[in-house]
C-alpha positions in Angstrom: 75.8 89.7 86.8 78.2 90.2 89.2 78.1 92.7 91.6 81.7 95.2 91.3 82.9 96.7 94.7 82.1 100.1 92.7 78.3 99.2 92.2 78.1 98.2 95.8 79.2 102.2 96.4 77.0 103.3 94.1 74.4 101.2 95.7 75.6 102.3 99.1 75.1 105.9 98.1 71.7 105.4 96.9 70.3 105.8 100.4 71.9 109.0 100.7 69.5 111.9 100.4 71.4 115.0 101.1 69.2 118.0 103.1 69.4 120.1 100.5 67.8 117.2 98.0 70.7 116.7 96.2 71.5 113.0 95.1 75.4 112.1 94.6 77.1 108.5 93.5 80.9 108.4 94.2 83.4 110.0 92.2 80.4 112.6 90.5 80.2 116.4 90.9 77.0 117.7 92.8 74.7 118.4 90.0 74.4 122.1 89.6 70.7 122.5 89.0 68.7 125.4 91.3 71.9 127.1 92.5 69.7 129.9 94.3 67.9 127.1 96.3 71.0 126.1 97.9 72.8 127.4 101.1 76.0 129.2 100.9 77.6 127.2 102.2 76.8 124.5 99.2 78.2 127.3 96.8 81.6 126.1 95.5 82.4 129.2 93.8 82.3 131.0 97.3 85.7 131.4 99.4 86.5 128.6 101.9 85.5 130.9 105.1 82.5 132.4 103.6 81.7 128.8 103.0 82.5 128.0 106.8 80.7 131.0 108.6 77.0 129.9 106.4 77.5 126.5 107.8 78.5 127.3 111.1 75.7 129.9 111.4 73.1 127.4 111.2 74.5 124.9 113.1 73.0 123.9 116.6 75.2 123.4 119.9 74.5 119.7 119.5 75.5 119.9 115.9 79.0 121.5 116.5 79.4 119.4 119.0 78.8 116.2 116.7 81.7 118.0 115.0 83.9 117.8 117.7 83.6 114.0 118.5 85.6 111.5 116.8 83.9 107.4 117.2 86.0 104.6 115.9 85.1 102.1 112.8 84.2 99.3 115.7 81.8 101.8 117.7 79.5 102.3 114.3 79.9 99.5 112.2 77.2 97.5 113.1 74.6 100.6 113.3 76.0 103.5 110.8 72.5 105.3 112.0 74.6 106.2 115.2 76.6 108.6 112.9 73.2 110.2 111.5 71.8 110.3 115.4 74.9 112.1 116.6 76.3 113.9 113.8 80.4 112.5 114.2 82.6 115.1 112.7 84.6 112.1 112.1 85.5 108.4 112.2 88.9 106.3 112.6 90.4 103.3 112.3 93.1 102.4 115.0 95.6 100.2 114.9 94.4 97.3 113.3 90.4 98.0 112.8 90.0 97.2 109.3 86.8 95.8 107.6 86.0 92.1 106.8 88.3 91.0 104.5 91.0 94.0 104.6 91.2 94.8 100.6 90.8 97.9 99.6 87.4 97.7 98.3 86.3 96.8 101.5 87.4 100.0 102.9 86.2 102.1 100.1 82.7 100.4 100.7 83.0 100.9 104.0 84.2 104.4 104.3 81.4 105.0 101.9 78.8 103.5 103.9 79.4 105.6 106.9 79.8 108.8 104.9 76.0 107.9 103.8 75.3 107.7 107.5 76.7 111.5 107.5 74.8 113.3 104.5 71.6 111.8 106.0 72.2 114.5 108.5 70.2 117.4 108.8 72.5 119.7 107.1 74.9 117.0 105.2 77.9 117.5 106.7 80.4 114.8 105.6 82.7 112.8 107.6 86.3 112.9 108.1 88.2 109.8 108.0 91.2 109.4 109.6 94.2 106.4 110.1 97.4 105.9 111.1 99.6 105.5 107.6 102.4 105.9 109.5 104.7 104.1 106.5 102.5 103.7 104.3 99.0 102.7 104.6 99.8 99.9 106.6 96.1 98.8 107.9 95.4 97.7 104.5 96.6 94.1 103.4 98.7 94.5 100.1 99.9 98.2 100.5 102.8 99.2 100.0 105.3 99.0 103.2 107.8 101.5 103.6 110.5 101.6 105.9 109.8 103.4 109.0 111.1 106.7 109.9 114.3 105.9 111.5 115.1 104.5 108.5 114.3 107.2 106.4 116.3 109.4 108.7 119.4 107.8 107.7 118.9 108.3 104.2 119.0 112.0 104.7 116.8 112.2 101.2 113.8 114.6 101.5 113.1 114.4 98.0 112.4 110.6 98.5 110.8 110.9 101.7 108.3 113.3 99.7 107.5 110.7 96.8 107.1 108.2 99.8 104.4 110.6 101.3 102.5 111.2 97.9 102.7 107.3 97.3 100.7 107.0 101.1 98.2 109.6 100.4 97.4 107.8 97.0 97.2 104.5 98.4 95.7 105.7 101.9 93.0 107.9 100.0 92.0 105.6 96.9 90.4 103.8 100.0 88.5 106.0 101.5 90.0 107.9 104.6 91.0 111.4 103.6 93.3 111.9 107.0 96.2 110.2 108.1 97.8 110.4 111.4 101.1 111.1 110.2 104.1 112.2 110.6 106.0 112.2 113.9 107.5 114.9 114.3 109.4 114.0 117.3 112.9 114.2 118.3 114.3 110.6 119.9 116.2 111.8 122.3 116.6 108.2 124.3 116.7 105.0 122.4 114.9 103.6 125.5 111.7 105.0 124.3 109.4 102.3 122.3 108.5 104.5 119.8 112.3 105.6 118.7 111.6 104.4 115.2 108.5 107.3 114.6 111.2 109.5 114.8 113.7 110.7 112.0 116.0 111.0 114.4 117.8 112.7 117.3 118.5 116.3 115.7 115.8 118.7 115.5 117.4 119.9 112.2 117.2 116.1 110.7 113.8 115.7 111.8 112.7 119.3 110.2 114.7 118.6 106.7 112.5 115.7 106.4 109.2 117.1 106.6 108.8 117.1 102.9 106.7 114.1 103.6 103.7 116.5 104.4 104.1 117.7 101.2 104.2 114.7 99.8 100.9 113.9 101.9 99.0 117.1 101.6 100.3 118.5 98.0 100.9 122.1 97.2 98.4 125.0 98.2 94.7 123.7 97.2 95.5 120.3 96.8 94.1 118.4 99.5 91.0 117.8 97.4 92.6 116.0 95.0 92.5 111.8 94.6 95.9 111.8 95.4 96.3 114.0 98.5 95.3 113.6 102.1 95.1 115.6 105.2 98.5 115.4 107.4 98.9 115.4 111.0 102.2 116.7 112.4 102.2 114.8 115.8 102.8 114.6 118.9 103.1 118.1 120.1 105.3 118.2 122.1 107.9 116.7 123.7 107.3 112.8 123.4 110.8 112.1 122.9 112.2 114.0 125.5 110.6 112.5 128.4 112.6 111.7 131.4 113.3 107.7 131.6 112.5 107.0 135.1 109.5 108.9 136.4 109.2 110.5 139.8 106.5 108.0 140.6 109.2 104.6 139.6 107.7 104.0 136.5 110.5 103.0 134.1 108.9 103.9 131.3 109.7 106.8 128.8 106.1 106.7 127.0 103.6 109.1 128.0 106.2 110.7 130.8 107.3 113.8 131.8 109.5 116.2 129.9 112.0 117.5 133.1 113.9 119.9 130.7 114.3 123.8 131.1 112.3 126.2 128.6 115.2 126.9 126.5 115.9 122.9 125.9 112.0 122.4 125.2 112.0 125.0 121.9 114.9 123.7 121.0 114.1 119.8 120.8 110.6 119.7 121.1 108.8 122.9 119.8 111.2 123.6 116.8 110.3 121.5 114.5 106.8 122.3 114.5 107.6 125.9 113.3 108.5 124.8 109.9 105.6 122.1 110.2 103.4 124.7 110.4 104.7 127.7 108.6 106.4 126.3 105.7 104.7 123.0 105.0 101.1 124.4 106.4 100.5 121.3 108.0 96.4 120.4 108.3 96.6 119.0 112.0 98.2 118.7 114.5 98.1 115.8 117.7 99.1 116.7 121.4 101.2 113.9 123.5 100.2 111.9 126.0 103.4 113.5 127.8 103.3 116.4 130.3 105.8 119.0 130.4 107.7 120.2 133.9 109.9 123.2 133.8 110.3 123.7 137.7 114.0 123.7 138.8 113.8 120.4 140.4 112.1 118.5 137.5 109.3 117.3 140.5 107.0 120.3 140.3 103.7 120.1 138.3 103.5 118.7 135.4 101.1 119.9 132.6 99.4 117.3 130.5 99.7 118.3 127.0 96.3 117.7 126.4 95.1 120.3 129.0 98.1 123.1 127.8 96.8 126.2 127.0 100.1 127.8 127.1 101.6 125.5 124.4 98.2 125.1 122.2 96.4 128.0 122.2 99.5 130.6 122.8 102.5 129.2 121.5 100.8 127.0 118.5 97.8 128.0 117.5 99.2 132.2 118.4 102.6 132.2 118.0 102.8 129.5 115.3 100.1 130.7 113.4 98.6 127.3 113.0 94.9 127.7 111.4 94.4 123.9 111.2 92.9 121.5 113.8 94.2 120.0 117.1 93.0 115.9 117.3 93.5 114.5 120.6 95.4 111.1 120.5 93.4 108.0 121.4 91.1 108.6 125.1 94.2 110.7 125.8 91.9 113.2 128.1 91.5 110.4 130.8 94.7 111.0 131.4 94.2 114.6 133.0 93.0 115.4 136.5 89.6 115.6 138.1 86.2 114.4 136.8 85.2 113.4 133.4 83.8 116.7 132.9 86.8 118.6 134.1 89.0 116.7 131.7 87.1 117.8 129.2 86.5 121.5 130.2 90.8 121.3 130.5 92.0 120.2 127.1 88.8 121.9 125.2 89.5 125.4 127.1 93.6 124.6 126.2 92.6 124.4 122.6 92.1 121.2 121.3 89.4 120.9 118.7 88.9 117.7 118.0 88.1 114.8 120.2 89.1 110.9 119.6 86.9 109.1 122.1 86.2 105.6 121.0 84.0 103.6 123.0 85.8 100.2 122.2 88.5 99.9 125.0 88.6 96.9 127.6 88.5 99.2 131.4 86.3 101.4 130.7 83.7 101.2 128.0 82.3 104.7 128.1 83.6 106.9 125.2 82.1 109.5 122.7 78.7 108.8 124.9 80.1 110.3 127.5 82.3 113.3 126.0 78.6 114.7 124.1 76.7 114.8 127.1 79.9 116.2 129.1 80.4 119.2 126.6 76.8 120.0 126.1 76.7 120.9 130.1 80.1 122.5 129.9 78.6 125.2 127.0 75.2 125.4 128.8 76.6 126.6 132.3 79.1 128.9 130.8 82.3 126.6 131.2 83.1 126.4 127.9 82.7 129.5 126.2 80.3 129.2 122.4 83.3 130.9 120.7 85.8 127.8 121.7 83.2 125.9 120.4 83.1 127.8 117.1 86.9 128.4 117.1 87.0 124.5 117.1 84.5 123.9 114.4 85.2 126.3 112.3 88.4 124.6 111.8 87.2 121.1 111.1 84.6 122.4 108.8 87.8 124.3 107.1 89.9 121.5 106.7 86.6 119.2 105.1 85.8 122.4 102.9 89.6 122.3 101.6 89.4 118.3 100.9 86.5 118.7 98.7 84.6 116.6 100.6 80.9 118.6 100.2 81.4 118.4 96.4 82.9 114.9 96.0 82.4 113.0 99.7 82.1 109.9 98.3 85.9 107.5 97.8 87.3 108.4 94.2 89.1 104.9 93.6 90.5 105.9 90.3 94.0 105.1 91.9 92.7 101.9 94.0 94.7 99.7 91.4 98.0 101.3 92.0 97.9 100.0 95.8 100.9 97.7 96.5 102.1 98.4 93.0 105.2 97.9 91.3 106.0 101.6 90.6 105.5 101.9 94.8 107.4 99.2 95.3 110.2 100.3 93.5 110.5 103.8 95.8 109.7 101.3 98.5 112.9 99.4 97.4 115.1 102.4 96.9 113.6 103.7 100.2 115.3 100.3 102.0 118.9 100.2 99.8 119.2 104.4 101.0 118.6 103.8 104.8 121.1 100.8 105.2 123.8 102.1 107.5 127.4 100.4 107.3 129.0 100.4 110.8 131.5 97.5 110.2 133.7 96.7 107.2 136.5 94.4 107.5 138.6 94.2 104.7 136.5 95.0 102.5 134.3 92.2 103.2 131.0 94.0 101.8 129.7 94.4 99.4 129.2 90.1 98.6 129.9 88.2 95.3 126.8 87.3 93.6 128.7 84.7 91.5 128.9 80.6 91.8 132.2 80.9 94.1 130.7 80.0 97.8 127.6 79.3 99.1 125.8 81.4 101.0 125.0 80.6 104.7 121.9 82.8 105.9 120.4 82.7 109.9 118.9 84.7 112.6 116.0 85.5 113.8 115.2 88.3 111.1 116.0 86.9 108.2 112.9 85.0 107.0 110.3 86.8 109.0 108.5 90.3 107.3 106.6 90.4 109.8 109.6 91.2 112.4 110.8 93.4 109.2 107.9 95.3 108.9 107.6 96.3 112.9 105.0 98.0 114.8 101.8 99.4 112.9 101.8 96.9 110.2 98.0 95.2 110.0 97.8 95.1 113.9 98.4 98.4 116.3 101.9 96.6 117.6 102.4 94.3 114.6 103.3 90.8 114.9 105.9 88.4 114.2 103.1 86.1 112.4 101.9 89.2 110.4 102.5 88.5 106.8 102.2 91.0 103.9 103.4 90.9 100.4 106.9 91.5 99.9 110.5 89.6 100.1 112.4 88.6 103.6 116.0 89.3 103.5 116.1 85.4 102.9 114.3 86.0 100.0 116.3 88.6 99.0 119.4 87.3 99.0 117.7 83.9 97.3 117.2 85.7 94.8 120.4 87.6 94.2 123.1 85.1 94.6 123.8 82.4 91.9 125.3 80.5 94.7 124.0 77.6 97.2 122.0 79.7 99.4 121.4 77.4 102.7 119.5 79.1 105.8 119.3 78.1 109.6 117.6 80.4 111.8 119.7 79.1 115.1 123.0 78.0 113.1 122.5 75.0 114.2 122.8 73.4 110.6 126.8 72.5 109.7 128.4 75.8 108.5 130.4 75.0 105.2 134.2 76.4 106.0 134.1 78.5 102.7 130.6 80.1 103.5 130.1 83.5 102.9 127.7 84.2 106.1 124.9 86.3 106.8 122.9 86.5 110.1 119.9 89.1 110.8 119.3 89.7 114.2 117.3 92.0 116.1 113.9 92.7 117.5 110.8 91.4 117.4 107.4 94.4 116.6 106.1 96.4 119.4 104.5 100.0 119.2 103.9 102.3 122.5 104.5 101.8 125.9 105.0 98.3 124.5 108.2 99.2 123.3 109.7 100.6 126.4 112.7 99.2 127.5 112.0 97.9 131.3 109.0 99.3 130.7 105.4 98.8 133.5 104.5 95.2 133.7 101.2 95.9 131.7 103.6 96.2 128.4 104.4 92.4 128.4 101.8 90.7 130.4 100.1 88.1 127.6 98.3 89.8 124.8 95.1 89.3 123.6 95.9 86.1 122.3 97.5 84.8 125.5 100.9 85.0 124.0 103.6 86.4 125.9 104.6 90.0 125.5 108.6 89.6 126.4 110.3 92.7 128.2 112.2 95.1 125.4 116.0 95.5 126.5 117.6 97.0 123.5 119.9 93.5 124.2 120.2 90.7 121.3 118.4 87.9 122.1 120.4 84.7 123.7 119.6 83.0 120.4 120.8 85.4 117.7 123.6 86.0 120.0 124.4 82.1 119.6 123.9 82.4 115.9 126.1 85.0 115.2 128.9 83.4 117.5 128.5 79.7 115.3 128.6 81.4 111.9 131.7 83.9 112.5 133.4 81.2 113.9 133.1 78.5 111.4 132.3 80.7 107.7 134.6 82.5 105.7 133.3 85.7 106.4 130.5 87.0 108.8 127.8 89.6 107.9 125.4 90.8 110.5 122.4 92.7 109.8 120.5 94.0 112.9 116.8 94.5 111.7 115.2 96.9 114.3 113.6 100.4 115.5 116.7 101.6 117.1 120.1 100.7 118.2 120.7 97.4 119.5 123.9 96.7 122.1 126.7 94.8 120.2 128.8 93.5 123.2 132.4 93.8 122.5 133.1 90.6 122.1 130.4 89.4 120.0 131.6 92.7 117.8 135.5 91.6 117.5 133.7 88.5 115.7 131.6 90.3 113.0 133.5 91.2 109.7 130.3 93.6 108.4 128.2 95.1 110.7 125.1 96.7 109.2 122.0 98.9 110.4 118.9 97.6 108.4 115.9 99.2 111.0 112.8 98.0 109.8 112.8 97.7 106.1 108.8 97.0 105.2 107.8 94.6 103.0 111.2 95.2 99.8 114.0 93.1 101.3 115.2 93.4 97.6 116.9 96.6 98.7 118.4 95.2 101.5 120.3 92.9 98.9 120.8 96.1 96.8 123.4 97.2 98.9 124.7 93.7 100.2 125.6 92.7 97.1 126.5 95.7 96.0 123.9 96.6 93.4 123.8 99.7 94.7 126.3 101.5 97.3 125.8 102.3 100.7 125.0 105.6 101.4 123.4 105.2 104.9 124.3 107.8 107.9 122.9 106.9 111.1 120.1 108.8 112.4 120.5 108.3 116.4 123.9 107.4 118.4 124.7 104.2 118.8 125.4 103.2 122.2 128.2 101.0 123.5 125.8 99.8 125.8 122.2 100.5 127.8 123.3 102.3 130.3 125.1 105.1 128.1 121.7 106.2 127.5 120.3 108.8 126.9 123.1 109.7 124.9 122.9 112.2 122.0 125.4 114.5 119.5 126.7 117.1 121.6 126.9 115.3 125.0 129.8 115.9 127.2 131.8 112.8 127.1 130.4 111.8 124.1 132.0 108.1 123.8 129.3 106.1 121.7 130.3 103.2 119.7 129.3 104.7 116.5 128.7 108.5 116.8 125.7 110.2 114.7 125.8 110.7 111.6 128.4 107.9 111.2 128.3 105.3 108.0 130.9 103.9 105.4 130.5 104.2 102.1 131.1 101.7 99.2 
């Protein structure tokens, strides 16, 4: 008989004897049986915190500490017993760590196995599981691929961005991990930055009406325990897309810099959208930056890491705010602080942060969650750390896997595993891509196309037959790839599949261009994620990658070749469409510009070209705004609504209409 991926969970959780001598397969209730036998904390019918203070009263200094640490999939795979041994609070999966075979039964088995790992613990605490689904759950081959969030910001639709959330936290849960790393937050205030398309946009008041997708993720008020809901993480507080492009030190570089603003600017574009975040959409967690803030008069005083801010963590979120969920730190972010190991630590725990993401798996410096234990075990015994951070800290996690039901059900519920990638996602997916396409250029009406016999159709570029340039950064691999492949339709594809006439494609043009062509050529960029992204950013950003192919330097410029294309197919077809397929504004030089008839705005569409036809052929209208200026060129930037001089080529919030 064969073996299902759901009995290989069942068998999985077999080996897991819970302390309390309770036995639980996936997806069953713990059996009920004995209820004065049990601890409080065990007790469903009990309120969350009296739930939390039983636990956390018999809980060891090594076992909230276990709480505290976060190991990634790589670190345990091979010896789960590590997670028994140390009692993780929690496990993730970076930026391309997936299991053998990347379906999604192989992460529910997976997930499943390591939560065994947990409840063989001495008090059965289960694991959190966290990943970045930052549009969409896009570790897993065949989920669905949504555009990413500059997209979204130009479609100015919170009810969709909602549905697009719940659609993540169903696919991202129905495989196991209960917590995704998502969303940004942040305000892009210079299109310089390499992680421009995280952001919404440039407006704090854009970025805030779009927050509906934690409600999409998290559900309503005692939710998160449903199949269908996950933990969100409003991230990355605060400030990462307001640091200064060019630091004091000469590192052009805009990732992980220095925010050289006064207070006033700081609430405004970094800390206000968190208040809504928090108060209104009760987000679960919340990640600190890898920035640093300065607010001396000069800009070149001392900055504050934000992972070692009490002022902004403790006092202004966690007090102020009124945030009761839990700070993560971003990945080995602490390193980045001052002084010893230990004195990093002592910092960003004493500042507030709860939880602590320190993998062992990176290439300079192999030590990770080995070292933050043993680091924090000395810093509570010789007074350091004080036990109530500690219990401030835990008590929080504990809260957050108390509210996701994960003591009565911690097993994966994959009763919505076969709705991953599926047609109904798809189609919000597709909607999702016709809503964000921005029209900057329209000459003579020259869009929407014909889909009738008249001309052929003439497509090139770079972008148009490649999802994975599409899809961008954080699609199967932390930066994504240009050979990534997922399921979905190219723009080639897309218009292939729309237009009854002749559709002929040559990515460099250099094919014959029929005289009565209608032409379309997608330019653009190729996928990058942080610090890899940043235009002229350090040399360590495009030195060869793992695979000894060459990272080349971001420049917000067209490439020489899609310049080329664009120039033979305006020149020689009857009309010229040009599609820039990218995570922020790309230069247009004026010359190259006075050749294009339509000019449009396509980001990074995910895997459903089909809505980038939508609107080209005029299936649907476009209904695009843009989310960030558009420069004239490079060196207008940073330039945002509300600048003196405010001379862009297309403003904010500009788009035609058809």
């Amino acid at each position: 008989m064969l073996r299902t991926p759901r009995v290989a969970a069942l068998g999985a959780a077999l080996v897991t004897v819970l302390a309390v001598g309770l036995l639980q397969a996936p997806g069953q209730a713990a059996p009920t049986a004995d209820r004065k036998a049990e601890p409080a904390y065990r007790n469903a019918g009990l309120t969350t915190q009296q739930r939390v203070d039983d636990l956390l009263s018999r809980m060891t200094t090594a076992e909230k500490i276990g709480q505290m640490t976060q190991a990634e999939r790589i670190d345990v795979d091979a010896d789960p017993s590590l997670i028994t041994t140390h009692g993780f609070g929690s496990i993730l999966s970076g930026g391309g760590s997936t299991p053998t075979g990347n379906t999604p039964e192989a992460w529910a088995d997976m997930v499943d196995r390591f939560q065994a790992a947990a409840l063989e613990t001495r008090l059965g605490i289960p694991l959190l599981y966290g990943v970045d689904s930052v549009h969409g759950h896009g570790n897993l081959q065949g989920a669905t691929v949504f555009p990413h969030n500059i997209g979204l910001g130009a479609t100015r639709d919170a009810a969709l961005v909602e549905k697009i959330g719940h659609i993540t936290a169903i696919e991202t849960r129905a495989t196991g991990p209960q917590w995704a790393f998502a969303p940004c937050v942040c305000v892009a205030r210079d299109d310089r930055w390499g992680r421009t398309y995280e952001s919404f946009g440039e407006s704090p008041r854009l970025v805030t009406r779009l927050e509906t997708v934690i409600d999409g993720l998290q559900g309503g008020p005692g939710d998160l325990d449903r199949p269908d809901r996950v933990l969100a993480t409003a991230k990355h507080f605060a400030g990462d897309g307001l640091t200064t492009y060019g630091t004091p030190t000469g590192d052009y570089t805009v990732d992980q810099g220095i925010d050289q603003v006064s207070r006033e600017e700081f609430e405004a574009l970094a800390l206000s959208p968190y208040v809504p975040a928090v108060r209104k959409h009760h987000v679960g967690s919340v990640m600190p930056s890898f920035s640093s803030v300065d607010w001396t008069e000069d800009g070149l005083g001392n900055p504050v890491k934000m992972h070692a801010n009490r002022e902004l963590i403790t006092d202004v979120l966690k007090g102020r705010m009124g945030f009761d969920g839990l700070v993560i730190s971003d990945w080995r972010a602490i390193r980045q602080l001052p002084g010893t190991y230990t004195e990093q630590v002592e910092a960003s725990v004493n500042a507030g942060v709860d939880m602590f993401m320190e993998p062992i798996q990176a290439p300079n410096n192999p030590d990770g969650w080995d070292a933050f234990i043993p680091a924090l075990t000395s810093l509570v015994e010789d007074g350091s750390v004080p036990m109530s951070r500690i219990d401030d800290a835990v008590s929080r996690i504990l809260t957050a896997k108390f509210e996701l039901g994960l003591f009565e059900h911690p097993f994966t519920d994959r009763r919505n595993i076969d709705t991953i990638g599926s047609r109904a996602h798809r189609r919000v997916a597709r909607q999702a891509v016709a809503e964000s396409q921005v029209l900057l250029k329209n000459r003579q009406g020259t869009l929407p196309l014909s889909s009738g016999k008249k001309q052929p159709v003439y497509v090139a570029g770079s972008n148009a037959d490649n999802i994975g340039n599409q899809a961008g950064g954080w699609t199967l691999t932390w930066q994504g790839g240009s050979t990534n492949v997922i399921p979905g339709q190219t723009v080639l594809d897309a218009v292939r599949a729309t237009s009854r006439s002749r559709v002929q494609f040559s990515e460099t043009a250099s094919d014959p261009v029929p005289a009565n062509a209608t032409g379309v050529v997608v330019v653009g960029e190729t996928p990058y994620a942080e610090g890899f992204g940043d235009v002229n950013g350090p040399q360590w950003a495009y030195d060869p990658g793992d695979q000894g192919v060459p990272r080349p330097k971001k420049e917000m410029l067209l490439s020489d070749a899609d310049q080329l294309a664009v120039r033979r197919v305006c020149s020689q077809a009857a009309s010229c469409t040009v599609l820039v397929v990218s995570g922020r504004p790309m230069i247009v030089p004026p010359e190259l510009l006075s050749q294009i008839d339509a000019l449009v705005a396509s980001w990074l569409p995910g895997s459903e070209g089909m809505g980038v036809a939508d609107v080209l052929f005029g299936r649907k209208p476009f209904r695009g705004r843009l989310p960030v200026t558009w420069p004239r060129s490079v060196a207008q930037e940073p330039i945002n609504v509300g600048d003196a001089d405010y001379d862009p080529l297309y403003r904010y919030g500009f788009g035609l209409h058809t």
